[in-house]
C-alpha positions as CSV (number, residue, x, y, z in Angstrom):
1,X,-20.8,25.7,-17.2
2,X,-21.7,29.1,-18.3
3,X,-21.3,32.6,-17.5
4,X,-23.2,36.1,-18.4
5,X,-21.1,36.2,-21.2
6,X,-22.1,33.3,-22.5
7,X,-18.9,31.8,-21.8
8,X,-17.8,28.2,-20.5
9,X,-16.4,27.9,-17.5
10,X,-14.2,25.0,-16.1
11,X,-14.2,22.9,-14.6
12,X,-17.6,22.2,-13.3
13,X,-18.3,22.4,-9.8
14,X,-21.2,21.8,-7.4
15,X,-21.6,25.5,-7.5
16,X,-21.7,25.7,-11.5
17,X,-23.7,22.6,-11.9
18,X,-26.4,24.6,-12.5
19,X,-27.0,25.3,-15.8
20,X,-27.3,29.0,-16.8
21,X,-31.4,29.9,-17.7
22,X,-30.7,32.7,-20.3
23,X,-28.0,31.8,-22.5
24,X,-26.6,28.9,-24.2
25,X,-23.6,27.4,-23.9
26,X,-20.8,28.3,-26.9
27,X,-19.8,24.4,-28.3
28,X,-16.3,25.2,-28.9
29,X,-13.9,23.5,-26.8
30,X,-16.6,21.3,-25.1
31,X,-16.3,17.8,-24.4
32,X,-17.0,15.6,-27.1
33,X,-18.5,12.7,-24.5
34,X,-20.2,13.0,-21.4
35,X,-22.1,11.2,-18.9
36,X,-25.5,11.0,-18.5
37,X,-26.2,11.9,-14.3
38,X,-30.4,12.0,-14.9
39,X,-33.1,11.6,-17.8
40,X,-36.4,12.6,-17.8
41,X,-39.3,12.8,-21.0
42,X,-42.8,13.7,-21.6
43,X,-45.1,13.1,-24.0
44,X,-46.1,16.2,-26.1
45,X,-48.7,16.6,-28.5
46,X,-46.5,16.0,-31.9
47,X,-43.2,14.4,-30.1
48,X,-41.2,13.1,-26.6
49,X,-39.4,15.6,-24.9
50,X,-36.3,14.8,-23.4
51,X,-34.0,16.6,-20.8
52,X,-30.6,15.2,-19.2
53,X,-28.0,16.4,-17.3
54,X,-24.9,15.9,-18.7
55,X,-21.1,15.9,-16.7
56,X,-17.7,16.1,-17.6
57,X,-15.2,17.6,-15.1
58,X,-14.6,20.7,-17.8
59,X,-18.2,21.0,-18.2
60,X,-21.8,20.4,-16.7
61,X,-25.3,21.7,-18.2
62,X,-28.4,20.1,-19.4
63,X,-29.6,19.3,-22.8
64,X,-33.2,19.5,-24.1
65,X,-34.4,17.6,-27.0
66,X,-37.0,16.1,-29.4
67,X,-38.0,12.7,-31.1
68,X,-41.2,11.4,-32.6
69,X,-40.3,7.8,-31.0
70,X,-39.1,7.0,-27.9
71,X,-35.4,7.2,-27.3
72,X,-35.0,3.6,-25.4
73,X,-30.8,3.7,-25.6
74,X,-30.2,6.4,-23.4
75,X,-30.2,6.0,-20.0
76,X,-29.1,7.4,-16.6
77,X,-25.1,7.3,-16.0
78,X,-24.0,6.2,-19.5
79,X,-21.6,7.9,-22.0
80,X,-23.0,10.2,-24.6
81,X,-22.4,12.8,-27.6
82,X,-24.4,15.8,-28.1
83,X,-24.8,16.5,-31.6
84,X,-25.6,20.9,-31.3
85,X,-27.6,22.5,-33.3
86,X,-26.2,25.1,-35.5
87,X,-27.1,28.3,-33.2
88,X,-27.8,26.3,-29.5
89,X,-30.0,28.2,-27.6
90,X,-31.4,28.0,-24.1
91,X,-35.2,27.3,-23.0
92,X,-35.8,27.6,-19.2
93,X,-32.0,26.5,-18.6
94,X,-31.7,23.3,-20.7
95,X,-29.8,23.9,-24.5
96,X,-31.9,23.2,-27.0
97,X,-29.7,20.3,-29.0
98,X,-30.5,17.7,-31.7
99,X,-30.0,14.7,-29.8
100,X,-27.5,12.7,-27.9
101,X,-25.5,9.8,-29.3
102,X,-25.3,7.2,-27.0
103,X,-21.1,5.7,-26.8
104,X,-21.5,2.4,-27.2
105,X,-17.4,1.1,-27.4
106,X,-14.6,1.9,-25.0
107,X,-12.7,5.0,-26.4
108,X,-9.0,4.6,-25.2
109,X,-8.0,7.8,-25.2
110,X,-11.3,8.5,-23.0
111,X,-10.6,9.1,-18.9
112,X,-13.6,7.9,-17.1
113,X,-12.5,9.7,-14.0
114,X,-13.2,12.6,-16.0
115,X,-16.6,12.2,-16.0
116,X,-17.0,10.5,-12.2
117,X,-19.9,13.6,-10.9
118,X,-19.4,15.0,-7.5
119,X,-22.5,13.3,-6.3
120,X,-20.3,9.9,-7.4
121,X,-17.3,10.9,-5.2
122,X,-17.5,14.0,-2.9
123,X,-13.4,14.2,-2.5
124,X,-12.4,15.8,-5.4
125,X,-8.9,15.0,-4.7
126,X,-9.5,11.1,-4.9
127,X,-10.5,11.7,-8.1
128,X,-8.2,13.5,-9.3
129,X,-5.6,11.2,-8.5
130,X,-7.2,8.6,-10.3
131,X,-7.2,11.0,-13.2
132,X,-3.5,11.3,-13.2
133,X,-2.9,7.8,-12.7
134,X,-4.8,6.8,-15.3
135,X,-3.7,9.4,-17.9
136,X,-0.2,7.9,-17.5
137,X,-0.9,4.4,-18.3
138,X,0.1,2.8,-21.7
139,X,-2.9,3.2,-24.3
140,X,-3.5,-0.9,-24.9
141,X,-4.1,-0.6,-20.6
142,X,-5.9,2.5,-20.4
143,X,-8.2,0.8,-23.1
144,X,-8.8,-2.1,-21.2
145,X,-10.0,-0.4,-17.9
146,X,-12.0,1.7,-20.3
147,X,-13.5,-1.5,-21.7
148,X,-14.3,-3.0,-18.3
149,X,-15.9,-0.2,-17.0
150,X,-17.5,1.5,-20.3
151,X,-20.5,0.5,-18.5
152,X,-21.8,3.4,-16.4
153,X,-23.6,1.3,-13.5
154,X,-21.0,-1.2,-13.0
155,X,-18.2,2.1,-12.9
156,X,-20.7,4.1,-10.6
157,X,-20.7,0.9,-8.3
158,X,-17.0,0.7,-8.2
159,X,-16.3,4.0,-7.6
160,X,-19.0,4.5,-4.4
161,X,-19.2,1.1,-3.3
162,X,-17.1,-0.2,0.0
163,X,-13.9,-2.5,0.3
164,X,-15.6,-4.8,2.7
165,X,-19.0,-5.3,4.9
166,X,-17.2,-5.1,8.5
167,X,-13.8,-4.9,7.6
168,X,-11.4,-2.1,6.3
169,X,-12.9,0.6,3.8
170,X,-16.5,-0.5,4.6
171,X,-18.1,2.9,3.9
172,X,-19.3,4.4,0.4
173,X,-16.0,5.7,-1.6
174,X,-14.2,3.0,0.6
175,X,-13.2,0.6,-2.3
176,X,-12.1,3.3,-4.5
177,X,-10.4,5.0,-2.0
178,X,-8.7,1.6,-1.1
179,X,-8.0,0.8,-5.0
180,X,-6.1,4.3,-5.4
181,X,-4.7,4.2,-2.2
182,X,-2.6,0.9,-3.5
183,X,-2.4,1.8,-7.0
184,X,0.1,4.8,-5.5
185,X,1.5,2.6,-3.5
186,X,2.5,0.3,-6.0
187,X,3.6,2.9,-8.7
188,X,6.1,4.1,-6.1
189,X,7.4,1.1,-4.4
190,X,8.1,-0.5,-8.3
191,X,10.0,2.9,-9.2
192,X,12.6,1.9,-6.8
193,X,12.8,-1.4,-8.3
194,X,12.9,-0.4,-11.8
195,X,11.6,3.0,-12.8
196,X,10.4,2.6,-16.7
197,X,8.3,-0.6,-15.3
198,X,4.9,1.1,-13.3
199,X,2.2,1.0,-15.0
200,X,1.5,-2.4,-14.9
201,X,1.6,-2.3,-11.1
202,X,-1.0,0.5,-11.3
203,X,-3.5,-0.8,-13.5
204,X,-3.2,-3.6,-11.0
205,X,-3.5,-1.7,-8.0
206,X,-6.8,0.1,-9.9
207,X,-8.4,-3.9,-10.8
208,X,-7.4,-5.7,-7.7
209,X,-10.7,-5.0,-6.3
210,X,-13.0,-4.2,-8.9
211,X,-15.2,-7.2,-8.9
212,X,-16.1,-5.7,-5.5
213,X,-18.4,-3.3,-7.5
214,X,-21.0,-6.5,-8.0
215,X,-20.3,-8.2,-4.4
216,X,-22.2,-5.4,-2.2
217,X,-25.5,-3.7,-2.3
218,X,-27.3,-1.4,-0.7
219,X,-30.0,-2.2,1.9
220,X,-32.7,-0.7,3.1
221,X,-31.6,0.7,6.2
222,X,-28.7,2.4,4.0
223,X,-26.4,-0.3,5.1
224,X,-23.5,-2.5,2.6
225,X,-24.8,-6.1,2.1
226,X,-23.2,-9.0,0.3
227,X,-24.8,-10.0,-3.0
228,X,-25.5,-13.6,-4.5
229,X,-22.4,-13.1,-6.2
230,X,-20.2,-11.9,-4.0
231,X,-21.2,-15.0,-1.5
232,X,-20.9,-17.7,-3.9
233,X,-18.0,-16.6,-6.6
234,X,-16.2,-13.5,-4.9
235,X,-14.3,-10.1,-6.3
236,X,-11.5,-12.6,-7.7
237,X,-13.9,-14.6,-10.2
238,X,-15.9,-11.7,-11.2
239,X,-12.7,-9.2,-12.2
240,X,-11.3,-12.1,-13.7
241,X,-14.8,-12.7,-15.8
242,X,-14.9,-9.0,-16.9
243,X,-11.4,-9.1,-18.0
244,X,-11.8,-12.3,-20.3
245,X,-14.8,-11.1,-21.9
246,X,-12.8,-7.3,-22.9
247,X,-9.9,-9.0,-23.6
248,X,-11.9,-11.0,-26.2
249,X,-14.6,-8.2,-27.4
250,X,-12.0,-5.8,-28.6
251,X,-8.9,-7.9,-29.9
252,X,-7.9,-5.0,-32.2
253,X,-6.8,-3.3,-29.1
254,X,-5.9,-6.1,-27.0
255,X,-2.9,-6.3,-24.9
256,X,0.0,-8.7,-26.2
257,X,-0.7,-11.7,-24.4
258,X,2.4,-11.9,-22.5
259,X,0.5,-8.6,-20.4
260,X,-2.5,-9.7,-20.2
261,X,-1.1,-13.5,-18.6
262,X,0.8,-11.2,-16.3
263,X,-2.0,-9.1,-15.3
264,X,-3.7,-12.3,-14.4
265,X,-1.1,-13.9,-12.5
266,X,-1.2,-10.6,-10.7
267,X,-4.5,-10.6,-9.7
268,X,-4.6,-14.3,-8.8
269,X,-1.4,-15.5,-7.2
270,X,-0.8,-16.3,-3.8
271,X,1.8,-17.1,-1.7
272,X,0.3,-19.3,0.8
273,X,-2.1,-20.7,-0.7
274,X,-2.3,-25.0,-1.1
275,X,-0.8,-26.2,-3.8
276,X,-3.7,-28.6,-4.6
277,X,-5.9,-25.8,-5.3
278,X,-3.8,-24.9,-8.1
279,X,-3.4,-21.3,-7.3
280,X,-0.3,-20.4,-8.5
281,X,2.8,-18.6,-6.3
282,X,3.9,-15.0,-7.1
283,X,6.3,-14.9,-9.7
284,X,6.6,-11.4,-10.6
285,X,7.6,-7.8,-8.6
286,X,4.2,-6.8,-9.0
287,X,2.3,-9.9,-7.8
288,X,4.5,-10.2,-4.4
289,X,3.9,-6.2,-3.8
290,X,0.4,-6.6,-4.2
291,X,0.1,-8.9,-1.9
292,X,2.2,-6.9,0.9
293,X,0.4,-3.6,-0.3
294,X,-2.8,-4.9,-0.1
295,X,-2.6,-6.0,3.1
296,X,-1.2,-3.4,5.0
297,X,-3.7,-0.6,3.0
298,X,-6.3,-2.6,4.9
299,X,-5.0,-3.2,8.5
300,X,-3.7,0.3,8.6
301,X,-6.9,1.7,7.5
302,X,-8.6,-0.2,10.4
303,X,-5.9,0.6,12.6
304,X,-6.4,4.3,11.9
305,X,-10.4,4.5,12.7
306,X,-9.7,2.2,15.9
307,X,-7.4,4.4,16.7
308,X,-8.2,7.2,19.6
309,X,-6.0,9.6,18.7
310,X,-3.9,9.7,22.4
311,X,-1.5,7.1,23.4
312,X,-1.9,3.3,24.7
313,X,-4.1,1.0,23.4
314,X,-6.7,1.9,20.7
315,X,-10.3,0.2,19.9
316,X,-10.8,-3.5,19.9
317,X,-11.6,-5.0,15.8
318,X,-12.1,-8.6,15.5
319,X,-10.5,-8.0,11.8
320,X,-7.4,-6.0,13.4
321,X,-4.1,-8.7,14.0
322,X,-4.0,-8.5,17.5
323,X,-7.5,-6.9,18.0
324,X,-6.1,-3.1,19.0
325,X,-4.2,-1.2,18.2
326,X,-1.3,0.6,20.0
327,X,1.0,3.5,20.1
328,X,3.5,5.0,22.6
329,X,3.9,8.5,23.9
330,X,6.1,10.4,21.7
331,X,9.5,11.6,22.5
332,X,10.1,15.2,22.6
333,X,12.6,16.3,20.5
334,X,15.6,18.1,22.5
335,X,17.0,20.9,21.1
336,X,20.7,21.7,21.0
């Protein structure tokens, strides 16, 4: 954002979203990529005018620019590079720039949480948790998230979608919220086990649930709803699906296969499961957490919104073990 002094200021916040009507931004030190948060053109006399509103955590403002044709690529909540003009200057609050260049591959070194906007996620703090854990993954993982969710609608739908319909984290944020929740979980409980080995339990943590970002839509009423998909295939198929198709788009940065077979077996173990579905058991630190972690994010998220906040029994949930749930008085601590 921008100051009198024509200065930027960081990071952006829903009070200097706004983009500054006299003066234009100065270029140095900006972000080289942003995301798109609204478009909008008319038709001029000689040429299309185009405004958007562009976001990155160290910067927000909006862009205004030309073209003789019409600029089909760009679109609302995808990754972009302004390409400035050699003096930028401001007309009626949008910098005047020469176009935008619309990101087309996965940049590893790119954190999309960066550029999540606060109308995206609200808590500030979620997201910048799933900054940090993403800034401390290896590169070859950091580029395969990126590569999933390059795609700006299917990474907005991830980040405000829910968990579940009627079930734990059914609210918007709530699968996010879920997905870090267990990503911490899982970085810390496999730091007791072995410290230099974490990341992989994160970046499972973070795609254990993805796939839930094309099982729910909204409905009319405002309401989560389950999609074609997400009644006949399920979160487990569709992560599964994106992460076969990245894994053989961008082979120059693939994983070695030995990670990417254990990311898999990660995400699609199970413990109980018949043998003659062909499911396989757990057979890695990760895997068995994830399965423990999982569960108990979601039972004690229930638990917790059942809860009344006094002791005795709580608020009946037909998705709650044991349907309510319960907590004694607390004992006073004597002091000596």
């Amino acid at each position: 954002m921008l100051d009198d002094n024509n200065l930027l200021l960081f990071p952006a916040t829903p009070k200097t979203a706004q983009t500054n009507t006299i003066t234009a931004p100065c270029t140095e030190g900006m972000p080289t990529i942003f995301r798109v948060t609204s478009l909008n053109h008319h038709q001029e006399e000689r040429c299309i005018r185009y405004k958007a509103h562009l976001f990155h955590e160290k910067a927000s403002l909006t862009v205004e620019w030309t073209r003789s044709q019409p600029d089909t690529r760009i679109h609302p909540f995808c990754l972009v590079s302004p390409r400035w003009n050699m003096r930028p200057v401001s007309h009626h609050g949008a910098v005047q720039i020469n176009r935008l260049v619309l990101m087309e591959h996965p940049e590893p070194e790119e954190n999309l949480f960066r550029m999540v906007p606060h109308g995206w996620v609200k808590d500030r703090e979620l997201v910048k948790q799933a900054v940090e854990l993403i800034d401390n993954l290896p590169r070859a993982y950091r580029f395969l998230f990126n590569a999933v969710f390059w795609n700006g609608e299917r990474f907005r739908r991830y980040c405000m979608g829910p968990s579940s319909v009627n079930a734990h984290h059914n609210y918007d944020n709530g699968n996010l919220i879920h997905s870090v929740e267990l990503a911490l979980w899982m970085r810390n409980s496999i730091k007791h086990a072995d410290p230099s080995k974490h990341a992989l339990a994160v970046l499972v943590g973070l795609l254990h649930d993805a796939g839930k970002a094309d099982e729910y839509q909204l409905t009319a009423s405002g309401g989560w709803k389950l999609t074609d998909r997400g009644k006949l295939l399920g979160h487990k198929v569709t992560i599964i699906e994106w992460l076969a198709a990245a894994h053989n788009r961008y082979k120059v940065h693939n994983l070695p296969q030995e990670h990417y077979m254990a990311l898999l077996h990660c995400l699609t173990s199970h413990a109980h499961a018949p043998e003659w579905l062909g499911i396989r058991s757990p057979r890695m630190a990760e895997a068995i957490l994830l399965s423990g972690l999982d569960q108990a994010s979601g039972q004690l998220e229930i638990m917790r919104r059942c809860s009344t906040g006094n002791p005795g029994w709580g608020r009946y949930h037909e998705k709650l073990r044991g349907g309510q749930p319960y907590q004694p008085d607390p004992l006073v601590v004597s002091q000596t």
